[in-house]
C-alpha positions in Angstrom: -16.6 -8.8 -3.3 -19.5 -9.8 -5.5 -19.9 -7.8 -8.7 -22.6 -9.4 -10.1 -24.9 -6.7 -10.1 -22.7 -4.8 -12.5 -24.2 -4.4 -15.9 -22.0 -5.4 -19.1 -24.1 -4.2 -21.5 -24.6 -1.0 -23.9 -21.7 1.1 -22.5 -21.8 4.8 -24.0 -18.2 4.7 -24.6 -16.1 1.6 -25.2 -12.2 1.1 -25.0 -9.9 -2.3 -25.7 -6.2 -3.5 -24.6 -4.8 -6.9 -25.1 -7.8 -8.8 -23.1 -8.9 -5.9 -21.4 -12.3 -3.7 -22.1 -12.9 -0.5 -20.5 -17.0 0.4 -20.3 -18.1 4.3 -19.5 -21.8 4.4 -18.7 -23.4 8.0 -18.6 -26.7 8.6 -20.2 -29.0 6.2 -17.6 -27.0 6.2 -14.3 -29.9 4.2 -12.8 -28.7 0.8 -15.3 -25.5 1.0 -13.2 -26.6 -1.1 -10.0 -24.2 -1.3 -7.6 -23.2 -4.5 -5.3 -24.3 -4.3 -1.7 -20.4 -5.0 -1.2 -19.2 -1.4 -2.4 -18.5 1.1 0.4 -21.6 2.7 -0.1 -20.3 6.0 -1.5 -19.8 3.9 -4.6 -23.6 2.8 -4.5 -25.6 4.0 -7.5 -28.4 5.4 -5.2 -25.7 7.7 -3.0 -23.9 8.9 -5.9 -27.0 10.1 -6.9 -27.6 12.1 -3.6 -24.1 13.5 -4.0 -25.0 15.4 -7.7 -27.7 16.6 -9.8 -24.9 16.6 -12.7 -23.6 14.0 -15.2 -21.8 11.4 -13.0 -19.2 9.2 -15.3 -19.2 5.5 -14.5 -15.8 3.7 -16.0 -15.4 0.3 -15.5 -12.8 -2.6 -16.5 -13.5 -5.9 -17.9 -11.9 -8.7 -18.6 -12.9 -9.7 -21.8 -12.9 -13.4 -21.7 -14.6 -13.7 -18.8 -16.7 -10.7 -19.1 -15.6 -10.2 -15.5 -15.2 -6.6 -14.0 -12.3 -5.5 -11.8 -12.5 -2.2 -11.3 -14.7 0.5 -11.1 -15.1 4.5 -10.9 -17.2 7.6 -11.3 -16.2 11.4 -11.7 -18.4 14.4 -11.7 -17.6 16.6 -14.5 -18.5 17.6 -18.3 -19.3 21.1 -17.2 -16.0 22.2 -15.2 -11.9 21.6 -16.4 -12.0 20.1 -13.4 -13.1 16.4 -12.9 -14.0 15.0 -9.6 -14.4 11.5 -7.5 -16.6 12.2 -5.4 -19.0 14.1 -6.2 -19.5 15.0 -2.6 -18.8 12.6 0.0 -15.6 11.5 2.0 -14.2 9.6 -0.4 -14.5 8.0 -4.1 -11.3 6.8 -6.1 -11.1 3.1 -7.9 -12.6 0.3 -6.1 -11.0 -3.1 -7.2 -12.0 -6.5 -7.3 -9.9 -8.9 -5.1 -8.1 -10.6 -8.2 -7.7 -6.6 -9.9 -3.8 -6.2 -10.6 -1.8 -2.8 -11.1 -2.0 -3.3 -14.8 -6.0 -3.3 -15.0 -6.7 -0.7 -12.8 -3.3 1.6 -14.8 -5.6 0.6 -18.3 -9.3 2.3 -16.3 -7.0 5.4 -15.3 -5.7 5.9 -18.7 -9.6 6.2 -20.3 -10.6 8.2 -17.6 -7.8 10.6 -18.7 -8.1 10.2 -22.3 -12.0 10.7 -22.0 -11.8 13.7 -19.9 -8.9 15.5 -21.9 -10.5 14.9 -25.0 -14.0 16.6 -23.0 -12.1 19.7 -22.4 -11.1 18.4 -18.6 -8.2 20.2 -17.5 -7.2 18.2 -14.2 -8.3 15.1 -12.4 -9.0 15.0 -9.0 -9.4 11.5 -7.0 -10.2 11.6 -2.9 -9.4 7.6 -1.9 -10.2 5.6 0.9 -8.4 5.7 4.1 -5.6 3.4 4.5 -7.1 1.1 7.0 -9.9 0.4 5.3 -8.1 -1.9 3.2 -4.2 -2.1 3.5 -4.0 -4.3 0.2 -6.1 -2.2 -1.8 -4.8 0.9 -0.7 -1.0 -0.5 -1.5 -2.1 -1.5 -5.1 -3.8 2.0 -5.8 -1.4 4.1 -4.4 1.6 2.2 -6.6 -1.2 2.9 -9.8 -1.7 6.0 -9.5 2.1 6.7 -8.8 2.7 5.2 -11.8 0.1 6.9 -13.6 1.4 10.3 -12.8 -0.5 11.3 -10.1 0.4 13.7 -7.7 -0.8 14.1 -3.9 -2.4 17.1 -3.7 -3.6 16.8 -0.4 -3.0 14.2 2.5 -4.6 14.0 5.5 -4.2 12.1 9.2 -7.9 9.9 9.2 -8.3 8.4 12.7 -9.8 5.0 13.4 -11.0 2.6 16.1 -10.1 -0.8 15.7 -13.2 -2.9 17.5 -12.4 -6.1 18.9 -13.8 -8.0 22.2 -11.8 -5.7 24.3 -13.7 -3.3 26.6 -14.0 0.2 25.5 -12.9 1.7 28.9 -9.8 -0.7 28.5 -8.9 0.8 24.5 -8.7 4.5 26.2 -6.3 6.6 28.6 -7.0 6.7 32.2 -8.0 10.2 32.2 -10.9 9.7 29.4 -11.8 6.4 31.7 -12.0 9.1 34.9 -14.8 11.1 32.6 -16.7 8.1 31.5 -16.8 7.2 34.9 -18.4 10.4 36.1 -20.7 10.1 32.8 -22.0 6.9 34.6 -22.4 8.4 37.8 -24.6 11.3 36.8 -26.8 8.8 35.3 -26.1 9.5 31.3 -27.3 7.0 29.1 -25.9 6.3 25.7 -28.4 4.5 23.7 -29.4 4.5 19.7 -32.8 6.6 18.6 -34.8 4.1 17.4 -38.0 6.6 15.7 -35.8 9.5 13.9 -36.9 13.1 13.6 -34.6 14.2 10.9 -35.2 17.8 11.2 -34.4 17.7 15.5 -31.5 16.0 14.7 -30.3 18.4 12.2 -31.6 21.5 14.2 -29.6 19.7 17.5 -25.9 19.4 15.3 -25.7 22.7 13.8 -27.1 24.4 16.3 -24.1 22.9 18.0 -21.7 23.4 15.7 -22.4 27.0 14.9 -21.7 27.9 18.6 -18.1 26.5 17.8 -17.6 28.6 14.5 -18.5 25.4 11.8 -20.9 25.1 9.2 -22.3 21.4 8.4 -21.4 19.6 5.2 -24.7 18.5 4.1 -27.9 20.3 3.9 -31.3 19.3 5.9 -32.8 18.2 2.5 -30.1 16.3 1.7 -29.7 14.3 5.1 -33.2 13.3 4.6 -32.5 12.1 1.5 -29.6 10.0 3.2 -32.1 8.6 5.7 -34.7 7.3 3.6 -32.4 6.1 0.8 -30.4 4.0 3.4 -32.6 3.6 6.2 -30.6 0.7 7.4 -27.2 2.5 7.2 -28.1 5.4 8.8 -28.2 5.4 12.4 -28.1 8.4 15.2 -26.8 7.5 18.6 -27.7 9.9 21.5 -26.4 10.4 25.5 -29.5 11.3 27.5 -29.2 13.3 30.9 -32.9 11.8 31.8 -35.1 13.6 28.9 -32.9 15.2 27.8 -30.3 14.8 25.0 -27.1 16.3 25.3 -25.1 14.6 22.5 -25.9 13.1 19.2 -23.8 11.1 16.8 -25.2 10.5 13.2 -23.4 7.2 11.6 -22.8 5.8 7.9 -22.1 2.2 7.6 -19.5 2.3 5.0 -19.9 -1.5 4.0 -20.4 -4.5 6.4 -17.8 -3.8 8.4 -17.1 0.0 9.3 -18.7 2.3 10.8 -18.3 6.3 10.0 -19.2 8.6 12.9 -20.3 11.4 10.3 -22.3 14.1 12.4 -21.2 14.7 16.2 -22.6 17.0 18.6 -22.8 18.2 22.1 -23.9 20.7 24.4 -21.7 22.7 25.5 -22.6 23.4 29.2 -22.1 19.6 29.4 -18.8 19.9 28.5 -17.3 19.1 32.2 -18.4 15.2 31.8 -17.0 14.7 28.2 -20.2 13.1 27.0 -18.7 12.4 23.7 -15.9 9.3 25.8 -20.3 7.8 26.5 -21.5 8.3 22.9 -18.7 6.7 21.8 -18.5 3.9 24.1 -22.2 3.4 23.1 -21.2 3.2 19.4 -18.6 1.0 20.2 -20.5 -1.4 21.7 -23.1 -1.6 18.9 -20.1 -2.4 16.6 -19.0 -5.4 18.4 -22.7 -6.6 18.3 -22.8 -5.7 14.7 -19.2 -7.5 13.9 -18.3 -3.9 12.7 -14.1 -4.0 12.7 -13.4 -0.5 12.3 -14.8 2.4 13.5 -14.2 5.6 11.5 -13.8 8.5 13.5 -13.0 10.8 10.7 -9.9 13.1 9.8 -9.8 16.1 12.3 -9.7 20.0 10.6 -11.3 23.2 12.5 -13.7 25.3 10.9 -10.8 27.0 8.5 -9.7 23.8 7.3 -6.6 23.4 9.5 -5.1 20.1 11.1 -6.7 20.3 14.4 -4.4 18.9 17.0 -7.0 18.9 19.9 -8.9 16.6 18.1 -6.5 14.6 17.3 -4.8 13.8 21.1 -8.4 13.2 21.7 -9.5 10.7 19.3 -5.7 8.8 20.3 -6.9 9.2 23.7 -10.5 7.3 22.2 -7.9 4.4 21.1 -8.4 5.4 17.9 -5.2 4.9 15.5 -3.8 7.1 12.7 -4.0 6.6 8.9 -2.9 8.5 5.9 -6.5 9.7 3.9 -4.3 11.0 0.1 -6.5 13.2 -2.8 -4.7 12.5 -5.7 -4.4 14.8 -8.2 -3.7 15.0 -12.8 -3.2 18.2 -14.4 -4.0 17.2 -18.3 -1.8 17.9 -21.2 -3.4 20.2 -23.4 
């Protein structure tokens, strides 16, 4: 990971432990550039999508080398209760490859002494999936253990691992059956190079509102998320002729995954399972793209509930499980 981007300089807040300095940057969140190597819900410009409020940036330095190796932000200041993310799947502590347990332990222990003593009440942390980094996700979830964290919420994320093996050879002969008869009606799965935003919004919660759901993210917001990361953000569609009858909307996390983030389809298509050919399309732009992992998202119904369903089908997609935790601190007052 390169962290060069990351400012060292005129920190609001500064703490120090034997070779260690902790910065926290708040008054001009736009001197906090992020490294194109951060998953990009750490990036400075989607953070600021996420929140009009005051986002806290903590970092860790070494001091002799001035080098950082780890990094986080929380929403807060105005509610007891203190946030990462703002709003988006995930935030938590991001660590250089060389961090150890002790650094990140020393960033955890300023976030909590600068929160308590700001009237914070409880800490709330959403981290990365598992697979998105087995090493890291070892080394945080041993720091935060130790730090006194407790799981206040933990959730079954499902992922595709994408290598050079066919899609129709990753998933069940039954899902292979409706693929096939998504081919022989002449669907095409194909990315939409010239986005309307708005169609593409109308299309998904129109959608999703027949099923009882309500979309996570506003129109104005999405826009935002298209023109701030216009590289990132790609929409994937299955075409009956003319006519589309599924849409996925992707994030690319960092350089190698891939988050199917809005899905869709219509629902008197539902017979040929166009959503096995939307994601055999996005499959196959990942193994152009060298994309390893292809994030298909934890799986709730519109109440919030484990949604077994979409679980066997995501399995049945070759997709694997993966633990997704929220840690959780209630402060000492």
């Amino acid at each position: 990971m390169n962290w060069d981007n990351l400012i060292t300089t005129n920190p609001d807040f500064i703490w120090y432990d034997a070779g260690l300095t902790v910065h926290l940057y708040f008054r001009e969140a736009t001197n906090l550039p992020v490294s194109q190597k951060f998953y990009i819900y750490l990036n400075i410009k989607h953070i600021q999508i996420q929140s009009r409020d005051i986002i806290y940036y903590f970092l860790v330095y070494k001091q002799k080398t001035k080098e950082p190796m780890a990094y986080i932000y929380l929403r807060g200041g105005d509610s007891t209760d203190w946030i990462s993310p703002a709003k988006a799947p995930f935030g938590g502590v991001q660590t250089h490859e060389l961090c150890s347990s002790r650094e990140v332990i020393f960033l955890l222990s300023c976030v909590e002494n600068f929160v308590k003593n700001n009237g914070g009440k409880k800490i709330i942390i959403k981290t990365a999936p598992e697979n998105y980094d087995i090493s890291e996700y070892l080394k945080l979830y041993e720091c935060y253990n130790r730090s006194n964290y407790e799981p206040k919420d933990i959730a079954k994320n499902h992922d595709i691992t994408v290598s050079n093996t066919p899609f129709e050879d990753i998933i069940t002969s039954a899902e292979r059956r409706r693929l096939k008869k998504c081919r022989k009606a002449g669907f095409i799965t194909i990315p939409i190079p010239a986005i309307n935003v708005s169609g593409v919004y109308g299309f998904v919660s129109t959608m999703k509102n027949h099923l009882g759901y309500s979309l996570s993210i506003s129109l104005e917001e999405l826009k935002i998320l298209f023109s701030t990361f216009p590289d990132d953000v790609k929409v994937f569609s299955v075409n009956d002729h003319n006519r589309i009858i599924a849409i996925a909307v992707t994030v690319r996390v960092n350089r190698g995954i891939l988050y199917n983030f809005l899905v869709a389809d219509r629902p008197e298509y539902r017979s040929y399972s166009p959503m096995v050919a939307l994601l055999e399309g996005i499959y196959k732009y990942c193994q152009s793209d060298r994309i390893r992992i292809l994030d298909l998202g934890i799986s709730l119904d519109h109440h919030g509930i484990e949604k077994p369903s979409l679980i066997r089908f995501k399995e049945n997609m070759g997709a694997k499980p993966s633990l997704k935790i929220t840690w959780q601190k209630t402060l000492d007052t």
